[in-house]
Backbone bond lengths (Angstrom), bond angles and torsions (degrees), N, CA, C in turn:
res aa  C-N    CA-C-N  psi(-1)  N-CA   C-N-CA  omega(-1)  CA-C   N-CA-C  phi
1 X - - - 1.476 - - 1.542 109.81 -
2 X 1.273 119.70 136.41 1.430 130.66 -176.26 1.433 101.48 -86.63
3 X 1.556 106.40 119.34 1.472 133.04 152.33 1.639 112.41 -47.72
4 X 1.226 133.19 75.72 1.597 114.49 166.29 1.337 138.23 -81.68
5 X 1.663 107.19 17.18 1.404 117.43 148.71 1.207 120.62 -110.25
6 X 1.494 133.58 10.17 1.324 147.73 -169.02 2.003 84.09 -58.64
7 X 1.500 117.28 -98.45 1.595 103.98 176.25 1.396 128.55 -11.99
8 X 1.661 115.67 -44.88 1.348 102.35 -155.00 2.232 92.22 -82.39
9 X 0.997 101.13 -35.66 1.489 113.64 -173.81 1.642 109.96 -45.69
10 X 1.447 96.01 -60.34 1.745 113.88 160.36 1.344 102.81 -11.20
11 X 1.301 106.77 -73.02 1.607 128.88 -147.23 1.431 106.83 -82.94
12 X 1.590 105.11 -19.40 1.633 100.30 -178.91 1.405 109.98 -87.49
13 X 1.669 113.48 -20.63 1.183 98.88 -167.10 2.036 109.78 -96.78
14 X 1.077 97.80 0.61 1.414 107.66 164.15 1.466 110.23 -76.40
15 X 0.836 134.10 -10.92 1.727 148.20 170.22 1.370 96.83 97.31
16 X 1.360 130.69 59.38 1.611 133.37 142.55 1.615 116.12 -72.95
17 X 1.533 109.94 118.76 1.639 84.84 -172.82 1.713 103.30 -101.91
18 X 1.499 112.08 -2.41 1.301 99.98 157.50 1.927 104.79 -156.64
19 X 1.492 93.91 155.15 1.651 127.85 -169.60 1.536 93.61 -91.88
20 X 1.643 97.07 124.43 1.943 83.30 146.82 1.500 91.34 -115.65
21 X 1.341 92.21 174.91 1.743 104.60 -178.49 1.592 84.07 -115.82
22 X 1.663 110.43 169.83 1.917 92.54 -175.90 1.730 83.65 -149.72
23 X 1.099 135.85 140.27 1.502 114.52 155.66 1.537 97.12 -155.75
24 X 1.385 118.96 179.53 1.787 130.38 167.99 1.087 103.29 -127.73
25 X 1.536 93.46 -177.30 1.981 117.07 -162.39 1.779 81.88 -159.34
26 X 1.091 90.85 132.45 1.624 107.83 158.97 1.557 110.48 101.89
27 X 1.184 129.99 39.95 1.783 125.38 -154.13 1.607 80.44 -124.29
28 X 1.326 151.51 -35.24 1.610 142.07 165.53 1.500 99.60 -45.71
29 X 1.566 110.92 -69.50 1.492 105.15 -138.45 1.353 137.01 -72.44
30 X 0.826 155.18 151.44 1.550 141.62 -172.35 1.603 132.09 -104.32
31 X 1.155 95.85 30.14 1.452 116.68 172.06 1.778 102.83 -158.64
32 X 1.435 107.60 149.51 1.679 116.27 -174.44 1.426 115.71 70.67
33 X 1.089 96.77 128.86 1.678 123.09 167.16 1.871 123.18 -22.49
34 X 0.766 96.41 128.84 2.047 93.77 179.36 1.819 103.53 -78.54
35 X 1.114 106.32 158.89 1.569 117.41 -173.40 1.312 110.56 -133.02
36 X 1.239 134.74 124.13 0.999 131.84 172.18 1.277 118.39 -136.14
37 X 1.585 110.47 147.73 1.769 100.46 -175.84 1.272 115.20 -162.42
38 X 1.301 142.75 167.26 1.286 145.44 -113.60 1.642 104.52 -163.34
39 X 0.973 111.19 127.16 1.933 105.40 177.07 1.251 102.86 -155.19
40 X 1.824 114.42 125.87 1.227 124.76 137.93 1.252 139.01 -81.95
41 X 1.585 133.87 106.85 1.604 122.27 -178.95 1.752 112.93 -93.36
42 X 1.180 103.57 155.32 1.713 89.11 175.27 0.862 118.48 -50.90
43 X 1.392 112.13 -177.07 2.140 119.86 -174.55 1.528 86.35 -86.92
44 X 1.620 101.09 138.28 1.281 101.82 164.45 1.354 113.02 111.81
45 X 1.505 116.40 -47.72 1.934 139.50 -179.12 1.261 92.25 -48.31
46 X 1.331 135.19 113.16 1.224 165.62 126.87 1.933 122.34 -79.93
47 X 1.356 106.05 137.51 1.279 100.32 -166.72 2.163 97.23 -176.92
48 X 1.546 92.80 74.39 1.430 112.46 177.28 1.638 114.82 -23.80
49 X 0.996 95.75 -21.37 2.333 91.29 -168.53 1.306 80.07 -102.54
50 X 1.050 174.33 -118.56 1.147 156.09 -125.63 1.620 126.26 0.38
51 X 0.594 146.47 82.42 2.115 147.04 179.20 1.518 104.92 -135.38
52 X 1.214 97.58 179.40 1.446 128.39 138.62 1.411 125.12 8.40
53 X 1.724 132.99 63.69 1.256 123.90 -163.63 1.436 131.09 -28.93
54 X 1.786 100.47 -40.49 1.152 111.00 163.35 1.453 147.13 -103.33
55 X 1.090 93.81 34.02 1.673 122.07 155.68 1.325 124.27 -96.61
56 X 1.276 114.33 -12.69 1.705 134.75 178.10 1.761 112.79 -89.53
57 X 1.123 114.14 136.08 1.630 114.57 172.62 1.478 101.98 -69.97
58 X 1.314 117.72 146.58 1.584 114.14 162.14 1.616 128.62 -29.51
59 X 1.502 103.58 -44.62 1.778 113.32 -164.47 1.908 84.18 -62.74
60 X 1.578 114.41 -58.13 1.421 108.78 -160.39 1.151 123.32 -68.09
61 X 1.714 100.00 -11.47 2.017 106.88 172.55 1.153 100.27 -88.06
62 X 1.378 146.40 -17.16 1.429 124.70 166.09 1.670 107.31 -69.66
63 X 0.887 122.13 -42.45 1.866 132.14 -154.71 1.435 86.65 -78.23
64 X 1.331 127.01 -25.54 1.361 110.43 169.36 1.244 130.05 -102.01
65 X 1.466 124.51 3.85 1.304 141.50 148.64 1.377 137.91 -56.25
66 X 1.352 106.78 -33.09 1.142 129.74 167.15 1.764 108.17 -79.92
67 X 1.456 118.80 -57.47 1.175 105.87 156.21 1.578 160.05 -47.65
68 X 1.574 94.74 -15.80 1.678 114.38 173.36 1.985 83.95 -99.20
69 X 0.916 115.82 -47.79 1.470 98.39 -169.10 1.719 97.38 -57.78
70 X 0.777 132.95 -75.41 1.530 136.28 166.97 1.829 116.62 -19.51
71 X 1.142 119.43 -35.67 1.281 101.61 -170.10 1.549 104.16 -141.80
72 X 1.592 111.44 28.69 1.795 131.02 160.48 1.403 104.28 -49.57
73 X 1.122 150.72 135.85 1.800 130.69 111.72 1.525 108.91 -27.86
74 X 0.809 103.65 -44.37 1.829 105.68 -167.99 1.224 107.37 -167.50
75 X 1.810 121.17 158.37 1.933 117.23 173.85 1.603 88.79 178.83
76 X 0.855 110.14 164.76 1.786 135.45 -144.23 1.499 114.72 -148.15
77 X 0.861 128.11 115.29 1.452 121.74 175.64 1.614 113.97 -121.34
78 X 1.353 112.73 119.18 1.785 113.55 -172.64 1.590 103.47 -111.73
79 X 1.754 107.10 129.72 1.522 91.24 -173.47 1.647 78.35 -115.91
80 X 1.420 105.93 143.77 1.574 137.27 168.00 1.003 107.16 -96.28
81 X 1.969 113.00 119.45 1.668 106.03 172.11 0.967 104.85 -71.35
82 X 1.512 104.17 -175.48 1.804 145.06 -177.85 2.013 96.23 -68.74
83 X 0.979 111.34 -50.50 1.707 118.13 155.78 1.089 115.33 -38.83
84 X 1.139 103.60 -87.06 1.632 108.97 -178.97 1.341 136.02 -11.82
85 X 1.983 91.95 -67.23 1.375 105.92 -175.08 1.433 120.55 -69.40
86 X 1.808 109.43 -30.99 1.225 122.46 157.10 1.372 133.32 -37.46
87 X 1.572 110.56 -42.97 1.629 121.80 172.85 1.113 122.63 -66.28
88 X 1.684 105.93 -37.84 1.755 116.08 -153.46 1.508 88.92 -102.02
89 X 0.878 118.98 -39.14 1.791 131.71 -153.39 1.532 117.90 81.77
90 X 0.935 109.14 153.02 1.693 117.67 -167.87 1.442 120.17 -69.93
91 X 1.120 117.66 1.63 1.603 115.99 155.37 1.308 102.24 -88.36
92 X 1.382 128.68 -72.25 1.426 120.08 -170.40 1.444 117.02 -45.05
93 X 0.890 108.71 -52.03 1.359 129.20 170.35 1.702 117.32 -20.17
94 X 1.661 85.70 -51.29 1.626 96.28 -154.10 2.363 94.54 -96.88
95 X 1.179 100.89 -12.31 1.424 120.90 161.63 1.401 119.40 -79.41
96 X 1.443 134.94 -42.81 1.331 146.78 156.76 1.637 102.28 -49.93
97 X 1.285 111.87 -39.62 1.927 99.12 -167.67 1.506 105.03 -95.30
98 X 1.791 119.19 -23.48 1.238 125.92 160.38 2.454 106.95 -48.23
99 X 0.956 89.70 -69.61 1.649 108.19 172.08 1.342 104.62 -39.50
100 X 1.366 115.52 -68.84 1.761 105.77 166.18 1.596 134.84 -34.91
101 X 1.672 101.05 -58.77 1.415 105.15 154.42 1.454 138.07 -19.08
102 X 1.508 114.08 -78.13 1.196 128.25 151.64 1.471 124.98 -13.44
103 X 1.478 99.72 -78.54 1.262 112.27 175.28 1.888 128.72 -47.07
104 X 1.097 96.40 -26.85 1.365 127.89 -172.75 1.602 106.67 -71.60
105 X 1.382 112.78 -53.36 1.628 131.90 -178.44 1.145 119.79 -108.95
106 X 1.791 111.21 20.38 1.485 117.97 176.22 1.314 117.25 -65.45
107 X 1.382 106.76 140.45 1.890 134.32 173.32 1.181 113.60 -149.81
108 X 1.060 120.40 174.76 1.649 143.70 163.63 1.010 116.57 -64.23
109 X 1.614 124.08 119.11 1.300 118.25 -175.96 1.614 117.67 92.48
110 X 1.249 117.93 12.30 1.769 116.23 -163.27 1.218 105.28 -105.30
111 X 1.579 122.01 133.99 1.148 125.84 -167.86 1.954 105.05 -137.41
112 X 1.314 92.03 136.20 1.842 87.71 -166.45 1.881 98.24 -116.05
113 X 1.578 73.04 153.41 1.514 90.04 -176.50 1.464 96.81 -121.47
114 X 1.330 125.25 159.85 1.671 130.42 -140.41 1.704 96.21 -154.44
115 X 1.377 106.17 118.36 1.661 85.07 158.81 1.614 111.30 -103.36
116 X 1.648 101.72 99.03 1.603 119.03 166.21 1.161 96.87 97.70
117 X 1.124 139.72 -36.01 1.697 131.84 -151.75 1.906 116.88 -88.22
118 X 0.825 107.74 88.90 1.509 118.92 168.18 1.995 121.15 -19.43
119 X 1.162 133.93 73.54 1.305 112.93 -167.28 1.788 116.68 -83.11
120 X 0.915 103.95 -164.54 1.612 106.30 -164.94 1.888 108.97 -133.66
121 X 1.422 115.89 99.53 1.264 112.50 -171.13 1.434 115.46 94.99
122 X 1.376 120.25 8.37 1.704 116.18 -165.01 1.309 86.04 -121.75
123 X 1.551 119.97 153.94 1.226 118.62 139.17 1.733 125.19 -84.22
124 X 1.550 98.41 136.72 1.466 81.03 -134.60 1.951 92.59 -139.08
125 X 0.881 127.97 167.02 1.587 119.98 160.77 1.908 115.75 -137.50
126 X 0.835 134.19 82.20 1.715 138.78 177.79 1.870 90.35 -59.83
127 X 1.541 78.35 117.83 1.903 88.25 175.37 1.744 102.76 -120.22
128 X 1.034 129.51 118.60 1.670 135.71 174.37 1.737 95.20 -42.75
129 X 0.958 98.62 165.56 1.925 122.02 -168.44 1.682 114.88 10.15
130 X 1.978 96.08 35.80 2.100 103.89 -164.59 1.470 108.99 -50.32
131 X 1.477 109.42 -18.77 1.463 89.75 -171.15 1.709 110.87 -90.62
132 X 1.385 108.11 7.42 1.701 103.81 171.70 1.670 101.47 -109.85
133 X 1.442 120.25 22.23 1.723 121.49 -156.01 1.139 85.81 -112.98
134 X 1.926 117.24 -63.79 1.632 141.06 -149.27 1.303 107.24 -104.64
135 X 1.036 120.84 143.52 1.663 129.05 -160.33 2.200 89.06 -91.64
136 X 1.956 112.93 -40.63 0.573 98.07 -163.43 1.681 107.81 -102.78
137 X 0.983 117.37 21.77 1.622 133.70 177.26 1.907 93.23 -99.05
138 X 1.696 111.11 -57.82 1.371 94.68 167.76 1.580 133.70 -55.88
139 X 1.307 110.78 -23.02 1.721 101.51 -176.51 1.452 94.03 -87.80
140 X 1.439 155.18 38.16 1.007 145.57 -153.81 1.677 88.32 -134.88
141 X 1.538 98.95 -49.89 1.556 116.29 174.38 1.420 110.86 -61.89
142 X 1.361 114.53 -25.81 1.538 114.71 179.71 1.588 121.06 -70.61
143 X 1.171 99.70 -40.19 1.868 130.89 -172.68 2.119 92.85 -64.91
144 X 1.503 92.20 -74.95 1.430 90.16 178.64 1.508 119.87 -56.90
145 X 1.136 118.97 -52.95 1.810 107.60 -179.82 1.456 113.17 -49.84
146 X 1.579 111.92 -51.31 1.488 109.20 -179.03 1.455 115.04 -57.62
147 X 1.225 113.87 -53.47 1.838 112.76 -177.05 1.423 105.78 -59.22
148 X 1.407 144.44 -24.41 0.889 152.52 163.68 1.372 142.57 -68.42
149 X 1.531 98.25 -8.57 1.327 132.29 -166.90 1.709 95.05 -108.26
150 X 1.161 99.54 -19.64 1.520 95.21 -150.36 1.561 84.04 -110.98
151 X 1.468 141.91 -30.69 1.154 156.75 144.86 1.323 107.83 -10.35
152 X 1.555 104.72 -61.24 1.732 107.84 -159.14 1.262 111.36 -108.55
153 X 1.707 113.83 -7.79 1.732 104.82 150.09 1.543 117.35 -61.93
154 X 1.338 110.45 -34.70 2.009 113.91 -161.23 2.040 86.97 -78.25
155 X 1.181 123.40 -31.28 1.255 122.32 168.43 1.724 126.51 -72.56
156 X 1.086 112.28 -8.48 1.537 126.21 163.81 1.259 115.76 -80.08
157 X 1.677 136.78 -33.27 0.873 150.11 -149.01 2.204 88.51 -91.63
158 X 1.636 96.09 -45.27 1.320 93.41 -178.94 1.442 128.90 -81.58
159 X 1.756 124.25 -8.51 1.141 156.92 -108.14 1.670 100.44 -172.81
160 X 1.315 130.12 8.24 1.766 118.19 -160.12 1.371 107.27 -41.61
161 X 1.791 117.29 -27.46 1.736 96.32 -137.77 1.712 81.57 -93.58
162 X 1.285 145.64 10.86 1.311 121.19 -177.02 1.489 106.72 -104.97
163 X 1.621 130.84 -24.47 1.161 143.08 142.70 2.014 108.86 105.35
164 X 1.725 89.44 41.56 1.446 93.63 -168.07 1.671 115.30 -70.18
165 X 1.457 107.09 4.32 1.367 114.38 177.17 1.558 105.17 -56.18
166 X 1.600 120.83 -58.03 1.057 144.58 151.32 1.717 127.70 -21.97
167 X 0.945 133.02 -87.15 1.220 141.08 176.39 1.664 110.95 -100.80
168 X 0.916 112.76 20.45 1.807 122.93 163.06 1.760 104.88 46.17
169 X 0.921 106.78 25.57 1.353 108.13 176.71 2.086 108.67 86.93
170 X 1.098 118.09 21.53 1.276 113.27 171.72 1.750 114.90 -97.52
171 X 0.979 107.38 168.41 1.894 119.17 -179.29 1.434 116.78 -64.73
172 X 1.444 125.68 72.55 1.500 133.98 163.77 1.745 118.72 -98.45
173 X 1.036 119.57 173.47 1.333 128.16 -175.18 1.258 109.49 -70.82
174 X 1.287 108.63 -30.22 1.736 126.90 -174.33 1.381 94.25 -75.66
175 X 1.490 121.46 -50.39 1.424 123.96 -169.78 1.145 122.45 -66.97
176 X 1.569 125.30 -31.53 1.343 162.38 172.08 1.542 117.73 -59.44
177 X 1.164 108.45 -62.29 1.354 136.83 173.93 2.177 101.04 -50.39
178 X 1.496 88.73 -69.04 1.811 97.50 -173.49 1.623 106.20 -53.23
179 X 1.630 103.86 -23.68 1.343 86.48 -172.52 1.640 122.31 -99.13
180 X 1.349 96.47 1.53 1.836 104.49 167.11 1.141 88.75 -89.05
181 X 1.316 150.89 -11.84 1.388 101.25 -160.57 1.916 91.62 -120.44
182 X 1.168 132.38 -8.29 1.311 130.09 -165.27 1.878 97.12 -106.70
183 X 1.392 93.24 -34.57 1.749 93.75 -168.91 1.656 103.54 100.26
184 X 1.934 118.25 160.90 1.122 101.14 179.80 1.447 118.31 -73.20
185 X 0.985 118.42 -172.79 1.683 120.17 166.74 1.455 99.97 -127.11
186 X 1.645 117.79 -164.99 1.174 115.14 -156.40 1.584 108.94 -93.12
187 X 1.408 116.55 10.64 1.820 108.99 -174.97 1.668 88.61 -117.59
188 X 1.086 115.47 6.08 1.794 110.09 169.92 1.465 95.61 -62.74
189 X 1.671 107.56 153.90 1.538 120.56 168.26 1.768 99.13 -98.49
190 X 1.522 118.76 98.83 1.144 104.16 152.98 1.725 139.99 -64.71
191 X 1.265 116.95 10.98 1.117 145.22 139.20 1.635 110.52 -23.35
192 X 1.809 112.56 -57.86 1.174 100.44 -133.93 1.576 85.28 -118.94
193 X 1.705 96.55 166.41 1.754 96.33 -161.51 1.424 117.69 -79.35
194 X 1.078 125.93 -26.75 1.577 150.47 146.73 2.021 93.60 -14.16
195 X 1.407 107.71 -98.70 1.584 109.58 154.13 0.906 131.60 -30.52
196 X 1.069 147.20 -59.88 1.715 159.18 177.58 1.507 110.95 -65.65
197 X 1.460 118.76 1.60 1.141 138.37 168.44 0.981 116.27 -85.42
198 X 1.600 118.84 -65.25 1.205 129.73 179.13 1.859 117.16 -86.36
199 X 1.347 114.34 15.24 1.470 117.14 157.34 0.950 115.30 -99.35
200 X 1.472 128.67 -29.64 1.499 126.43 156.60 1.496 131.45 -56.41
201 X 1.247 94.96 -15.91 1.336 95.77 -158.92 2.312 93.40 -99.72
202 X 1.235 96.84 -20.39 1.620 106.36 176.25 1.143 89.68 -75.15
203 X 1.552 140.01 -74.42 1.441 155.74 171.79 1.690 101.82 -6.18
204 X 1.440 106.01 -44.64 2.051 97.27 -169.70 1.286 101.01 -116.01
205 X 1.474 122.54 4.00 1.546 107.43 143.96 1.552 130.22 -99.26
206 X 1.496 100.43 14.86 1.331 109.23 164.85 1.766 116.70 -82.61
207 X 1.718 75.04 -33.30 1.805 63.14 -169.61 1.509 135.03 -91.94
């Protein structure tokens, strides 16, 4: 059975007096904004359903959103535009809004836990698959998928014919399909080759 305070304990007993957990949502897809977010719970806050955002059904990632928002010390949520991620590219990107985090819920004594992502100036630990390891790297994944989730429904409403309610803006046939035939719109990542496919391809029937 997996310990998911085993990390944060580590860190407390080295005299960390507080953990953030740090993770994102949105670094696949090629349309909509990246999310990233950050949570401290008290020493001790345990709360078994906690994992892996995406190991959770939607209904139980909301019911637990409300619950890490409810029983945080503190948590941060950084949304990265469709720009942004485009400029920096979606690793940095998604490391720049990790870095924000931090900064955001800085104190004395704060020690971050990372799922995978290397930061710059933090004391910091990048753990491989952290958000199915760390209870508080997973509620981090919870915060971002849900706000993100909830991002690209209110963007469907503006957007119907590409159907990001559905596949949240990631690479499906459905997604694929809407986008040869409508062209991108403005929350596409021209970044990504999927897009950059189909602007080239408008580009030489323009000319």
């Amino acid at each position: 059975m997996i310990d998911h305070l085993k990390f944060e304990n580590e860190y407390y007993q080295q005299g960390y007096q507080y953990i953030i957990g740090l993770d994102e949502a949105g670094r696949g897809p090629m349309a909509g904004e990246l999310v990233v977010a950050g949570v401290i719970f008290p020493k001790g806050y345990y709360d078994e359903r906690i994992n892996d955002s995406k190991q959770l059904s939607e209904k139980k990632r909301s019911l637990l959103y409300d619950e890490i928002i409810k029983n945080a010390l503190a948590y941060h949520i950084e949304i990265i535009s469709v720009e942004d991620v485009d400029e920096l590219n979606v690793y940095r990107a998604s490391q720049l809004g990790m870095e924000k985090c931090v900064e955001a819920l800085k104190r004395d004594g704060l020690f971050a836990l990372t799922d995978a992502m290397p930061l710059h100036d933090i004391e910091h630990l990048a753990i491989i698959k952290g958000d199915a390891l760390s209870m508080s790297i997973g509620a981090a994944s919870i915060l971002a998928k849900v706000t993100r989730d909830r991002l690209m429904i209110a963007h469907s409403k503006t957007y119907p014919q590409y159907g990001f309610e559905k596949h949240k803006g990631y690479v499906t046939k459905y997604h694929k399909e809407a986008l040869a035939q409508y062209g991108p719109c403005p929350i596409h990542r021209k970044s990504f080759k999927p897009v950059q496919a189909v602007l080239q391809k408008q580009l030489s029937l323009d000319v």
